[in-house]
N, C-alpha and C positions, 0 to 999 in steps of 0.2 A: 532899329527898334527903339523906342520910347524908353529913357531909363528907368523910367516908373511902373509899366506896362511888362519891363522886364521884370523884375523884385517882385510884382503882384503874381506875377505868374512863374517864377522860381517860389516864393511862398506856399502858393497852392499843392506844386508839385511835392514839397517837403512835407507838406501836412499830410497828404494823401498817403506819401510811402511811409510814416511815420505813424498814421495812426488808419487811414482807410485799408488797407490791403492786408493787416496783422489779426487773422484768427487766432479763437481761442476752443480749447476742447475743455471741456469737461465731463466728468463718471460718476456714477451713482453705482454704492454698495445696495442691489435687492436684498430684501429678505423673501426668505421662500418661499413665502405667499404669495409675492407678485410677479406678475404674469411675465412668459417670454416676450422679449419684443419679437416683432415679425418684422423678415427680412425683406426688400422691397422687390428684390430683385434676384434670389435665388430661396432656396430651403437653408434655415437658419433651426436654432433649436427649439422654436416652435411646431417645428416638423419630425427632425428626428429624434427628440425623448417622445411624444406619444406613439410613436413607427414601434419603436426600441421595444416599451411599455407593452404595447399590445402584442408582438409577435414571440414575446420572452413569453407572454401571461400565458398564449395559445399553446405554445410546445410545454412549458410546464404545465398545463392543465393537463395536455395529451398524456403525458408520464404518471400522474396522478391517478387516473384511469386504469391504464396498463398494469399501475402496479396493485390497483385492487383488483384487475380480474387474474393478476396472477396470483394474490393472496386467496382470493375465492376458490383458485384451483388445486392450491398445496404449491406451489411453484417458489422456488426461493425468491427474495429481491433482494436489489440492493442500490446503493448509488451508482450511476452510472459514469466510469471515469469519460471523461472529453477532452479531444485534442482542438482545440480551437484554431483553424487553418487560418481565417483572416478575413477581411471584406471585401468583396470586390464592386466597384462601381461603373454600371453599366449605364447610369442616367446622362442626361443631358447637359449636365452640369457636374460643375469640376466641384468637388464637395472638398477639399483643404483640409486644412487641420479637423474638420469636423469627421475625417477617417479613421483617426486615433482617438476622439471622442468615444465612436459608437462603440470601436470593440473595446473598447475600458469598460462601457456602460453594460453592453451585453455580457459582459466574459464576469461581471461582477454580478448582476443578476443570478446567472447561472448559480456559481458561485454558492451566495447566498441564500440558496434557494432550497436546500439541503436533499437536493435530489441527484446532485452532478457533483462530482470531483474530477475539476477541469487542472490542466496542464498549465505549469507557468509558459506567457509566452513567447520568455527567453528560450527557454527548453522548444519550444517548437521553432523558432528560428533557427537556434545551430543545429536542429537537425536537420531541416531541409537545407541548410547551405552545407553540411556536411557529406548529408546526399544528393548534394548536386540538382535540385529538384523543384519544381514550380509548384503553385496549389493546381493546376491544370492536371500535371501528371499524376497526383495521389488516384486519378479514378481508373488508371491502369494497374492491373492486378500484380504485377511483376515492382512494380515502381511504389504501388503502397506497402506491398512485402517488405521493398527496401529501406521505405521508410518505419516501419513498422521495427524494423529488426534493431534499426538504428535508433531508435526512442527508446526500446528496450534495455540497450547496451546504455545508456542514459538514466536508467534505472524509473524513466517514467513510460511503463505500458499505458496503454491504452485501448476502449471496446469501440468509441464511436469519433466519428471526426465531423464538426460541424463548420460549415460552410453559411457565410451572411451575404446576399446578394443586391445590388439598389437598382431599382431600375424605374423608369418612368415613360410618362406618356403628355404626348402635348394637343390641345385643340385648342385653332385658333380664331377670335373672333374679330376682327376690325383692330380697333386700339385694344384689344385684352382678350390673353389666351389660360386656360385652366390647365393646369400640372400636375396629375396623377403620378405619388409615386409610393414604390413600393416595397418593402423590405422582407426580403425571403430568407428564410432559414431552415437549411439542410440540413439535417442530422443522420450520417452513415455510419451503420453496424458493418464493419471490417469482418465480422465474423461468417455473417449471413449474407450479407450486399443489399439488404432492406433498409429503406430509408421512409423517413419522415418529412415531412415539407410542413410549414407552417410560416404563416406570412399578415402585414397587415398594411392596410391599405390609408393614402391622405389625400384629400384634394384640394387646391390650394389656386386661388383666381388671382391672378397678376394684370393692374391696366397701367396704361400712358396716358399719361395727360399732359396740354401745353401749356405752358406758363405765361 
C-alpha cells in the first residue's frame, strides 16, 4: 500500500472513532406545566397519570355518593380503612419501573382523599409473606381469614382490599396499530363479599415508518 494512501486512511479512521461515533445525552428539568413526553413505542406517563387520574376520580366519586345516601338514611359513616393488595399487569407490554409508579400514585390519591385510610405498604407485604400468600389467594374465604387475622395481630385491621388491574387491547392496521388500555380498580368489603369496580379507559395510535 502507498505510504501516503496509508496515513490518509489511518487519519480518517482516528477522527471518526475520535469524534464520529461519541454521543451525547442530555435532560431537561420540566416544570409542571409541561406536557408528558409520549412514549413511541409503549405506554409512558402520558398514559398512565390520566388512567390513574380518572379511575381514582370514578371510585371516589362512587364513595361520595354512598355516603350521602347513607347520611340521608341516619346510617353512620365514616373513612373507609384499605388494604392496598397491589398491581397486576395483564397488558401487552412489560410496564417496568412504571409498576411502582402507579401504586405510589394511586395509594396516595386514595390517601389524600380523605375518604380512605389505607394500609402502609410495608404492612401489607409482611403480612402476605408471613402468611405465605399471593394476591390471587386473598379471594378464597379461608386464606383472606388468614390474612385478615394476621394484619390484625399487626395491629392494622382492615374493612376493604383493593385490587388495580392493566390490561389492553391491540388493532392492527398495515404500518400502525391502536392500543386500548385499561386500568381497573377492585375494591372488596371482606365483611359482605360486595365489591365495586371502577375503571378508565386510553387509546393510544402507534405507526412505522421508514427512514
Amino acid at each position: 500500500m502507498d505510504r501516503r494512501n496509508f496515513l490518509s486512511t489511518s487519519s480518517i479512521v482516528l477522527f471518526t472513532s475520535a469524534f464520529g461515533c461519541r454521543g451525547t445525552q442530555k435532560a431537561t428539568v420540566l416544570d409542571p406545566t409541561d406536557a408528558d413526553a409520549i412514549a413511541s413505542h409503549e405506554a409512558g406517563a402520558e398514559t398512565w397519570k390520566p388512567l390513574i387520574d380518572e379511575a381514582v376520580g370514578r371510585l371516589t366519586g362512587r364513595q361520595i355518593q354512598e355516603i350521602q345516601q347513607a347520611s340521608a338514611v341516619g346510617m353512620p359513616s365514616g373513612k373507609k380503612r384499605i388494604c392496598f393488595i397491589g398491581v397486576e399487569n395483564r397488558s401487552a407490554e412489560e410496564i417496568g419501573d412504571f409498576k411502582e409508579q402507579i401504586y405510589e400514585h394511586i395509594d396516595t390519591l386514595l390517601s389524600n382523599s380523605e375518604l380512605f385510610g389505607s394500609i402502609s405498604r410495608r404492612y401489607v407485604e409482611a403480612g402476605l409473606r408471613d402468611a405465605r400468600l399471593r394476591p390471587d389467594d386473598l379471594f378464597m374465604p379461608k386464606h383472606q381469614q388468614l390474612f385478615t387475622q394476621t394484619m390484625e395481630k399487626m395491629n392494622q385491621p382492615f374493612d376493604y382490599m383493593l385490587f388495580a388491574k392493566i390490561t389492553s387491547g391491540t388493532t392492527r392496521d398495515n404500518k400502525k396499530y391502536q392500543r386500548d388500555y385499561l386500568l381497573t380498580l377492585e375494591m372488596v368489603d371482606i365483611n359482605t363479599g360486595e365489591f365495586t369496580k371502577e375503571s378508565a379507559t386510553l387509546r393510544k395510535m402507534y405507526k412505522k415508518s421508514l427512514m
